[in-house]
KEVOKE-964686 format. One record per residue (C-alpha): residue number from 0; residue in one letter; chain; z negated, x, y. Coordinates in steps of 0.05 Angstrom, whole numbers, always signed. Each point is the difference from the previous one (the first is absolute). Layout:
! residues N
{pt NUM, 'a', 'A', {Z, X, Y}}
...
***
This chain:
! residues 261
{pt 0, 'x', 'A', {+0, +0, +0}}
{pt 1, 'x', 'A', {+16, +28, +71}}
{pt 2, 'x', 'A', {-56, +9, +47}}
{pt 3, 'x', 'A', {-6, -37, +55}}
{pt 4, 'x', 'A', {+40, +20, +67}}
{pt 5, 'x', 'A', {-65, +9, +38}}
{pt 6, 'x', 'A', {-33, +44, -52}}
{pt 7, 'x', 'A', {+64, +38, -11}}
{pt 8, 'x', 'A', {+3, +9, +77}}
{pt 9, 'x', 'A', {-60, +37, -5}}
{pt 10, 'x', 'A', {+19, +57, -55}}
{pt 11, 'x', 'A', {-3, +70, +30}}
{pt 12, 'x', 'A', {+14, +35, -67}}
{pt 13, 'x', 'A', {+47, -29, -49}}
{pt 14, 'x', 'A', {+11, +34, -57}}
{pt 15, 'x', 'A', {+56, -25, -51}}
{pt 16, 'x', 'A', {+17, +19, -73}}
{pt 17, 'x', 'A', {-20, +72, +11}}
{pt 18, 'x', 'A', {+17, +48, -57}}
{pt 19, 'x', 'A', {-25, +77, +8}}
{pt 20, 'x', 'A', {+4, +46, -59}}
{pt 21, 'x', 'A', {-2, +82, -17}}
{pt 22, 'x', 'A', {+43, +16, -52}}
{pt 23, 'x', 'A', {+3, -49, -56}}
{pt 24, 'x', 'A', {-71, -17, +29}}
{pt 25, 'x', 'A', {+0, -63, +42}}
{pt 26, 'x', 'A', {-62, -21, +29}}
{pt 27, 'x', 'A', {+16, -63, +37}}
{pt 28, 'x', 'A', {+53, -50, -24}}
{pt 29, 'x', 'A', {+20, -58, +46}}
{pt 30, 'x', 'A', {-66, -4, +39}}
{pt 31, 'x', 'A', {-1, -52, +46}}
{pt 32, 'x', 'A', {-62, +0, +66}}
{pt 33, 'x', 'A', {+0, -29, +57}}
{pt 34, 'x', 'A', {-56, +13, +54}}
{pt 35, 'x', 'A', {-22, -50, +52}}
{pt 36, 'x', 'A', {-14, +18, +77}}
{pt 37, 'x', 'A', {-75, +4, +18}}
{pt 38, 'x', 'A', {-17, +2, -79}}
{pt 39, 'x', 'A', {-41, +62, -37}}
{pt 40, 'x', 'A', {+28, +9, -60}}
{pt 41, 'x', 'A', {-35, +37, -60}}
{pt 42, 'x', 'A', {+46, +22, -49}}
{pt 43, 'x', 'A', {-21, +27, -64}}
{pt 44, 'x', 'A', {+20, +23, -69}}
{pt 45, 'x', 'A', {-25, +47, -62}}
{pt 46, 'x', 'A', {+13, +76, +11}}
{pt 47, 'x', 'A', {+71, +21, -2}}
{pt 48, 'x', 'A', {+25, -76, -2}}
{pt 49, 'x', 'A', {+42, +28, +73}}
{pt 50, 'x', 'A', {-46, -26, +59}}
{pt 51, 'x', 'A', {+11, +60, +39}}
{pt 52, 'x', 'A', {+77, +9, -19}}
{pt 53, 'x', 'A', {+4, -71, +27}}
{pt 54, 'x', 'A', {-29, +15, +60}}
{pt 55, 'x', 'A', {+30, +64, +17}}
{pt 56, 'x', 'A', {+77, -41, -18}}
{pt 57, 'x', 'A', {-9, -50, +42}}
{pt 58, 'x', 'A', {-8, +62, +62}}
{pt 59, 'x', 'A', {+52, +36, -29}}
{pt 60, 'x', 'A', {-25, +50, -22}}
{pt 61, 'x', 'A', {+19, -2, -75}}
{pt 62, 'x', 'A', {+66, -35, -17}}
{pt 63, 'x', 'A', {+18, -67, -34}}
{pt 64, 'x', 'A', {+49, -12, -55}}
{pt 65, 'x', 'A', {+12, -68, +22}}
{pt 66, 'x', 'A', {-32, -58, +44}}
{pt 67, 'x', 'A', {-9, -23, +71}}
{pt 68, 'x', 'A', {-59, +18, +41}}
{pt 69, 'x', 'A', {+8, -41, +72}}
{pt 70, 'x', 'A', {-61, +21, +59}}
{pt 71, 'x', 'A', {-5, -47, +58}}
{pt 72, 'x', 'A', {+56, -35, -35}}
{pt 73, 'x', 'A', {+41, +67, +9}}
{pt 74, 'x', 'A', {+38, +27, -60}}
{pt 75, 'x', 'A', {-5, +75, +15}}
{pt 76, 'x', 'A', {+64, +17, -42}}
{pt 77, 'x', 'A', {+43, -38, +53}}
{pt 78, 'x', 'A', {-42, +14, +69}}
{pt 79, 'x', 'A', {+20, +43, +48}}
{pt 80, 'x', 'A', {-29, +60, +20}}
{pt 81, 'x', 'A', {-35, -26, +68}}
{pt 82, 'x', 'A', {-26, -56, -52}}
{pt 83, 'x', 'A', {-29, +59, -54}}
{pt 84, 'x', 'A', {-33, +21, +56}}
{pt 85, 'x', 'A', {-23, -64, +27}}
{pt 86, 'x', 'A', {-29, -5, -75}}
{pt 87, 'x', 'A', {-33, +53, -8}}
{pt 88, 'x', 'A', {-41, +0, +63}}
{pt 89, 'x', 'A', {-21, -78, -28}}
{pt 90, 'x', 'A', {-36, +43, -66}}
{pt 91, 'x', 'A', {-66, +32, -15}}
{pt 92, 'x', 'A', {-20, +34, -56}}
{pt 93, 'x', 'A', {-62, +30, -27}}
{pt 94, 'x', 'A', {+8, +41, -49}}
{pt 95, 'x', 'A', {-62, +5, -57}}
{pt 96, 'x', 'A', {-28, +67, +14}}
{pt 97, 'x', 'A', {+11, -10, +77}}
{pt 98, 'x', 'A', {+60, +58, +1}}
{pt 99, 'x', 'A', {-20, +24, +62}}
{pt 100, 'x', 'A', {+33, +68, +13}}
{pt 101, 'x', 'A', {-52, +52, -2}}
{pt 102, 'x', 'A', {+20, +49, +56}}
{pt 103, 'x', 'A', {+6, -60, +50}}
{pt 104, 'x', 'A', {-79, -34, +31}}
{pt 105, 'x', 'A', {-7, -66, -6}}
{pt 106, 'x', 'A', {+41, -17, +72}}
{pt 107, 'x', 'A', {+57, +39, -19}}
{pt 108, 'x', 'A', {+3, -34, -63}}
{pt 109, 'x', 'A', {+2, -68, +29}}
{pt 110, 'x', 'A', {+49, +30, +49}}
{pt 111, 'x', 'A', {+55, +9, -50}}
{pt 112, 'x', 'A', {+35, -54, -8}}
{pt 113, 'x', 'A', {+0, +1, +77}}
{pt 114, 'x', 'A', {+35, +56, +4}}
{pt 115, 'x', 'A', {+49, -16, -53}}
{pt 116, 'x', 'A', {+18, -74, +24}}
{pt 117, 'x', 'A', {-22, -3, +81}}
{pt 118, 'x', 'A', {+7, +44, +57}}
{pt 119, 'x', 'A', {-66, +2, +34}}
{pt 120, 'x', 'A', {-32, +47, +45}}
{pt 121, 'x', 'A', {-65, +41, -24}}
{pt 122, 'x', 'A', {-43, -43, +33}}
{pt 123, 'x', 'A', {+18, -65, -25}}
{pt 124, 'x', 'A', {+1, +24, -70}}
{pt 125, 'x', 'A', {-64, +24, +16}}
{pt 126, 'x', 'A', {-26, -61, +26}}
{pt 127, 'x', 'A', {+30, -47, -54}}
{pt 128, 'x', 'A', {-27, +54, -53}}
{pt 129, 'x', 'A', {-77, -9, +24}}
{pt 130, 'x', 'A', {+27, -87, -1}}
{pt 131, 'x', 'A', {+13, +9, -70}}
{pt 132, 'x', 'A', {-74, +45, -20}}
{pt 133, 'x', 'A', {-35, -59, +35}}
{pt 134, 'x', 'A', {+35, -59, -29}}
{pt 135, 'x', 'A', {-13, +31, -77}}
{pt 136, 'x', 'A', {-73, +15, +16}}
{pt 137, 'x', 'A', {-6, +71, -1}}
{pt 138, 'x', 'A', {-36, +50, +62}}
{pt 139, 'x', 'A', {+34, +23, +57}}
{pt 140, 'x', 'A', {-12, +62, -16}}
{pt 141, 'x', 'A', {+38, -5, -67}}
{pt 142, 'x', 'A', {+60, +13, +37}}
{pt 143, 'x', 'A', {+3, +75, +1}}
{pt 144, 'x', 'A', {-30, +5, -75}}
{pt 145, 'x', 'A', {+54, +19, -50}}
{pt 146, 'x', 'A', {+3, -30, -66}}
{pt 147, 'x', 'A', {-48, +57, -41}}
{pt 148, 'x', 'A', {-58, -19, +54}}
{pt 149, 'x', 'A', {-3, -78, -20}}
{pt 150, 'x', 'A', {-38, -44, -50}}
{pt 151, 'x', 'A', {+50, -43, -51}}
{pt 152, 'x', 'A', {-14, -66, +43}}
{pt 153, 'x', 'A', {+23, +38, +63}}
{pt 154, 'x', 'A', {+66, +24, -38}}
{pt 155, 'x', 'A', {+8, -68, -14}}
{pt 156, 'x', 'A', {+0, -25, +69}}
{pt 157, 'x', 'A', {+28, +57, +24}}
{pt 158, 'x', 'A', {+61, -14, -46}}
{pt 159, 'x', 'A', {-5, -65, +19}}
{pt 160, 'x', 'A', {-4, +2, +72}}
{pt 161, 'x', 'A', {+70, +44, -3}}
{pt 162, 'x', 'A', {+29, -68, -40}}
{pt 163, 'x', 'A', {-18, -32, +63}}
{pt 164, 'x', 'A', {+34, +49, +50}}
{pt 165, 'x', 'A', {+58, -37, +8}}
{pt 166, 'x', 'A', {-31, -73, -2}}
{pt 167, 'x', 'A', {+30, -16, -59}}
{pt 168, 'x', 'A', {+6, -80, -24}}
{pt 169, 'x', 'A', {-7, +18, -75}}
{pt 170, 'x', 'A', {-42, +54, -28}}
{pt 171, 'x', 'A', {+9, +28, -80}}
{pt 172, 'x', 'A', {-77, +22, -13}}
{pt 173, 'x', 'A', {-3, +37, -67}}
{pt 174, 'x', 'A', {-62, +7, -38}}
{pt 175, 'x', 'A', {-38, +4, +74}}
{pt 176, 'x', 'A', {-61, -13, -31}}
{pt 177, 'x', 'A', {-6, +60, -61}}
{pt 178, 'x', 'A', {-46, +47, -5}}
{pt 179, 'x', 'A', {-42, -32, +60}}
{pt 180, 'x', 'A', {-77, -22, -18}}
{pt 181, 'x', 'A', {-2, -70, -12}}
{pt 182, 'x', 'A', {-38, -8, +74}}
{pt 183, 'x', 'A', {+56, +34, +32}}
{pt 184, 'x', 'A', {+55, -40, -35}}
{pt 185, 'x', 'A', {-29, -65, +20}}
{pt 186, 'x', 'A', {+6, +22, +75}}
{pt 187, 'x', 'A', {+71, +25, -13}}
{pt 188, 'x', 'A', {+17, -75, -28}}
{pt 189, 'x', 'A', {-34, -30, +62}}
{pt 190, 'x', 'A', {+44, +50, +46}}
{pt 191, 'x', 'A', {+62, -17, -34}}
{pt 192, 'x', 'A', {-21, -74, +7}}
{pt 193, 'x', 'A', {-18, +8, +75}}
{pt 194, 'x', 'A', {+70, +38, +18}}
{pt 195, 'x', 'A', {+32, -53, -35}}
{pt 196, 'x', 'A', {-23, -56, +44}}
{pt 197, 'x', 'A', {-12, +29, +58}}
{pt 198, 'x', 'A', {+77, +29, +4}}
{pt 199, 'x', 'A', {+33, -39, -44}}
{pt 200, 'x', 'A', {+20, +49, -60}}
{pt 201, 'x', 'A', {+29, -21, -63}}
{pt 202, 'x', 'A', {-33, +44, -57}}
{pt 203, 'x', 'A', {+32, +24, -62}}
{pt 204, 'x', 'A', {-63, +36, -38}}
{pt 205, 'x', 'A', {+3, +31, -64}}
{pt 206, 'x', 'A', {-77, +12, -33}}
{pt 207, 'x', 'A', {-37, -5, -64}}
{pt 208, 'x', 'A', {-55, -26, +38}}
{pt 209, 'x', 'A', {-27, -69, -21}}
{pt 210, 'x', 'A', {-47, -1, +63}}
{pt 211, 'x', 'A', {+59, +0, +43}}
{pt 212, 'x', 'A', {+34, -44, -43}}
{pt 213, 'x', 'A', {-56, -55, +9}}
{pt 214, 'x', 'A', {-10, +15, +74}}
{pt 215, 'x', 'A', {+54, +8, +45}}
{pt 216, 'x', 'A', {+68, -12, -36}}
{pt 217, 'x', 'A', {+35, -63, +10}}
{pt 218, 'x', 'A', {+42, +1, -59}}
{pt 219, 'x', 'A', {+4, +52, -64}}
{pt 220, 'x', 'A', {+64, +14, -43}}
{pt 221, 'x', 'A', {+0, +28, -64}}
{pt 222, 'x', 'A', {+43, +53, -26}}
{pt 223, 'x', 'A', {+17, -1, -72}}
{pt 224, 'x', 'A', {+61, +4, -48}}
{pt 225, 'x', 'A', {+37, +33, +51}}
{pt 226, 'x', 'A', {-6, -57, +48}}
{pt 227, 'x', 'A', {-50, -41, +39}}
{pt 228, 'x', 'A', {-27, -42, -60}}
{pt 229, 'x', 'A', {-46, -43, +46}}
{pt 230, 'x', 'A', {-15, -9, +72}}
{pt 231, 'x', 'A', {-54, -40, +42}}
{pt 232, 'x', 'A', {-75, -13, +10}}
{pt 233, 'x', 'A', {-53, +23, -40}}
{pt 234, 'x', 'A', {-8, -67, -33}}
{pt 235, 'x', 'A', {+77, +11, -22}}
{pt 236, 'x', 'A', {-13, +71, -26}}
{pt 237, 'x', 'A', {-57, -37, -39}}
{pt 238, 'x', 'A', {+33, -46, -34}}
{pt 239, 'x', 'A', {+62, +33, -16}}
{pt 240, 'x', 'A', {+1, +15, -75}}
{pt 241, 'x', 'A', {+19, +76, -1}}
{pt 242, 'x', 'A', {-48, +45, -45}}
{pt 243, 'x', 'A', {+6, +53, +50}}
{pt 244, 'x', 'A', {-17, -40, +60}}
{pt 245, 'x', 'A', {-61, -44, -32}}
{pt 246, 'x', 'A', {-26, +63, -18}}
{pt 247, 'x', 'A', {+9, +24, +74}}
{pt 248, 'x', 'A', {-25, -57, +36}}
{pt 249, 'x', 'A', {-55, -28, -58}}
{pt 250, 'x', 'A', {-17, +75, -25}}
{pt 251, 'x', 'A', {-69, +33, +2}}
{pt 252, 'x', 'A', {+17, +36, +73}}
{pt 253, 'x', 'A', {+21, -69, +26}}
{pt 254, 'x', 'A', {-55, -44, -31}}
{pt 255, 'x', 'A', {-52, -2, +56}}
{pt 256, 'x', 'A', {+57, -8, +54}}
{pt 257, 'x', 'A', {+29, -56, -38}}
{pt 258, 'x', 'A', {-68, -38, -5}}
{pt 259, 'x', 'A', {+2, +12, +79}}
{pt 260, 'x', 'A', {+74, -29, +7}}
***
């Protein structure tokens, strides 16, 4: 059945029968996702089921055998290059252990994709750089640390404030919350939460974390069998009669939060 026009108005990333292989090895067949403006989406999956091979396809930076992928309702195969551009200013991405380049502090980081999409003077980059430390909670003084100097909470908004550097409408989060303390995670969720409605982000969010699930994400997919095997609430994921993802959602990691739910 077709969605309806004013849900379909509001997909900012529409992914369509998406094959991606190595070799004789193919890891997605036909997947099919769309994302909805304003949503947080959670999307999970066993180990080396292709989360992170979806993720970096749809930004191009592994290729597809097949498939359509369509961002702001732009096919990128067909755009022109003032509308690549135009794209990729609208993205964000997080990248799970922060990939903040080590010679550069923390401003200079968050400077980068200044530098590589806008022409700014010092100053202003400057000035939106110590914008960006503020809105993602960390010191002003975090500015001039480099990367070796900080705690794995402030890589993490570190990494994320450079997502942000461009004001991006939709922002690819993966694994943002591993290897933080379980304290520190749930004020990463709230701060993804937070950005989200107070600027309007769309959020594509890979994790393995069932506290995040519960808590902040609108919707959850499922990848399995090489494609997205279901996709909704948490009440869906709980009734949907997979072994693997009963013993995801009803397991003995996700028992207390289910009683909660």
């Amino acid at each position: 059945m077709d969605q309806a026009p004013e849900k379909q108005d509001n997909v900012v990333l529409s992914v369509k029968d998406l094959t991606v292989g190595f070799g004789s090895n193919i890891v997605l067949d036909r997947l099919n996702l769309d994302i909805y403006r304003g949503e947080i989406l959670g999307f999970v999956g066993a180990s080396g089921t292709g989360k992170s091979v979806l993720m970096r396809t749809v930004l191009r930076l592994l290729p597809r055998r097949s498939g359509n992928i369509r961002i702001f309702g732009t096919d990128f195969d067909k755009a022109t290059q003032a509308q690549r551009l135009a794209l990729d200013m609208k993205l964000g991405v997080l990248f799970q252990h922060g990939a903040l380049f080590s010679s550069l502090t923390v401003k200079e980081n968050i400077q980068v994709p200044m530098r590589e999409y806008l022409d700014l003077p010092q100053a202003m980059m400057d000035e939106l750089a110590k914008l960006k430390i503020e809105l993602v909670g960390l010191a002003p003084e975090a500015a001039d640390k480099y990367p070796s100097e900080l705690s794995g909470g402030m890589i993490k908004r570190a990494a994320l404030a450079r997502a942000l550097a461009l004001d991006p409408a939709l922002v690819f989060l993966d694994e943002p919350t591993s290897g933080l303390d379980p304290i520190g995670a749930a004020e990463f969720d709230e701060l993804i939460a937070k950005l989200r409605d107070t600027l309007g982000l769309t959020v594509y969010m890979v994790t393995h974390d069932l506290d995040s699930l519960f808590s902040v994400c609108d919707r959850i997919a499922v990848l399995g069998q090489k494609k997205v095997m279901v996709e909704g609430t948490i009440e869906d994921m709980l009734a949907f009669d997979d072994a693997w993802v009963q013993s995801y959602f009803k397991g003995k990691r996700a028992r207390s939060i289910v009683r909660k739910a």
